[in-house]
Steps between C-alpha positions, in 0.01 A plus 500: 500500500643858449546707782249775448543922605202722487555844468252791620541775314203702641363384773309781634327675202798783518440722231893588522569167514759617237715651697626166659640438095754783494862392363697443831806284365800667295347370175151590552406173708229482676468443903296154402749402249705467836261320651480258188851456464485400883217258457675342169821490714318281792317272234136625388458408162156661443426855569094573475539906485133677552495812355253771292553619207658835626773269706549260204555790299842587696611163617384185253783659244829530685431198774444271147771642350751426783327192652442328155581101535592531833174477661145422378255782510132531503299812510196529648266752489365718824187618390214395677220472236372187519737301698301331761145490595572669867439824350173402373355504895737722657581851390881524228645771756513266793748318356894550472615476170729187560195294582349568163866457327550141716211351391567593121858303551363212633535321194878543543525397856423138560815428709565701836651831398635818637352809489686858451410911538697648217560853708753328733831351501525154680854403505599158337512348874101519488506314155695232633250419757236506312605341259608181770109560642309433198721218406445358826156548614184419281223578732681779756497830399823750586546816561844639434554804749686742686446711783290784472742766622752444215211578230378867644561774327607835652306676201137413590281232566473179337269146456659219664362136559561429830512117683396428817651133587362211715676462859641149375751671245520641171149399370266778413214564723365794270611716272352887475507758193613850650487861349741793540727326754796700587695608822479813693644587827657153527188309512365296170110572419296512200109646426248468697725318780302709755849498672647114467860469499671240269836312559752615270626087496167438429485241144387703167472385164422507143690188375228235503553081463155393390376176298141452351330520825531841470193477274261367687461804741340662201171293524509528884532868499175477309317315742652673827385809375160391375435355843603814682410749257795705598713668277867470616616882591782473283616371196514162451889355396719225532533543948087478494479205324805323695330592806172373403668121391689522863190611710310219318764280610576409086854546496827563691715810433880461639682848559834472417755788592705607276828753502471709214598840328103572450440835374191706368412729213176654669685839498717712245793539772458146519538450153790689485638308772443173311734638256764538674472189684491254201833751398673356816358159426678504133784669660547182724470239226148441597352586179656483135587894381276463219219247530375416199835418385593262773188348448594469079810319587403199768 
């Protein structure tokens, strides 16, 4: 079976969703041509990438250009229209983009695959574990993380999926979707906390090990929500479902810790900062000078 990588490309109906596709590499590479060239490096040999047509616009050219017969691609599409027949009973806007682009995938993912937010940088140390989990577990699911304090940003508040583990160990007890979570004053809180305080060691992530299960919280969701007639408050993404198969006792989720150079792309400084840090990567051998070409020659 090939080891499978699917790429979000926007997962949160961003209408500058373009701005996470500026050149950041000496040649004009992208930040997820990095994360590509890590995933290649660790073993994937599928990459799913979700994208609309704006995103496909700036990306689909140079990543098949420098990627060609190194690594099987498959584009799917993220529009919603017509994807699943959730929409049908519950209102388009409740949902998360991903959710719609998932489900339009599917056909691609019949063995356990990982899943990937094109706005951040993962390190190739994440890869390499997920890459182990998926090849190792059929029916657990994985979530690749780090702790939240090392994925703030001192420029503003951002969306973090946040795990909450069982007393036994590293198994996940629930995992919550949070808004505009940032630091101020030393303490860690987000909107509407109404004052809670979260643990900077607490686990984050967006690197997720799922298999086909995945897909049945799709049909559940229906029936939770018909039965309670309760919209959920936010949108529903990838941490919603999870946490509805784990409530419902339909899967396990392991939380494995990872050391990593995790960075984001939410803001320009950060963007700026990305620069420079895949400079000192390169500088340090990390990274070819020129991409495309070390990719032309192996």
């Amino acid at each position: 079976m090939k080891t499978t990588m699917v790429v979000l490309t926007n997962t949160n109906d961003d209408p500058y969703a373009k701005k996470f596709f500026e050149p950041i590499g000496p040649n004009g590479e992208l930040l997820l041509e990095y994360t590509l060239y890590d995933a290649m490096e660790s073993g994937f040999e599928r990459i799913v990438v979700i994208a609309n047509e704006d995103v496909k616009k700036i990306i689909k050219m140079p990543i098949e250009l420098r990627f060609k017969g190194k690594v099987e691609f498959q584009w799917a599409d993220a529009k919603p229209q017509s994807v699943f027949s959730l929409r049908k009973r519950i209102p388009q806007q409740y949902f998360d983009d991903s959710i719609y682009s998932l489900w339009k995938a599917k056909k691609y993912l019949t063995n356990p695959f990982l899943v990937v937010d094109a706005r951040h940088y993962h390190g190739k140390r994440g890869f390499d574990w997920a890459l182990h989990f998926i090849s190792t577990n059929n029916d657990d699911f994985g979530s690749i993380s780090l702790p939240l304090g090392k994925t703030l940003s001192p420029y503003g508040g951002v969306d973090r999926a946040i795990c909450y583990l069982k007393k036994s160990g590293l198994e996940l007890k629930k995992i919550v979707a949070l808004e505009k979570v940032r630091k101020l004053n030393g303490a860690i809180g987000y909107a509407n906390s109404k004052n809670q305080i979260l643990s900077d060691k607490i686990p984050t992530t967006d690197m997720y090990c799922l298999n086909n299960k995945f897909f049945m919280a799709y049909n559940g969701l229906i029936k939770n929500i018909n039965k309670s007639c309760k919209i959920p408050s936010r949108k529903i993404g990838i941490p919603y479902l999870i946490n509805f198969l784990v409530q419902s006792k339909m899967v396990r989720v392991k939380v494995l810790m990872v050391e990593s150079n995790w960075f984001g792309t939410q803001f320009k400084h950060e963007r700026i900062l990305a620069k420079h840090t895949i400079e000192g990567m390169i500088a340090r051998k990390r990274y070819p000078q020129d991409l495309g070409h070390a990719l032309s020659i192996t």
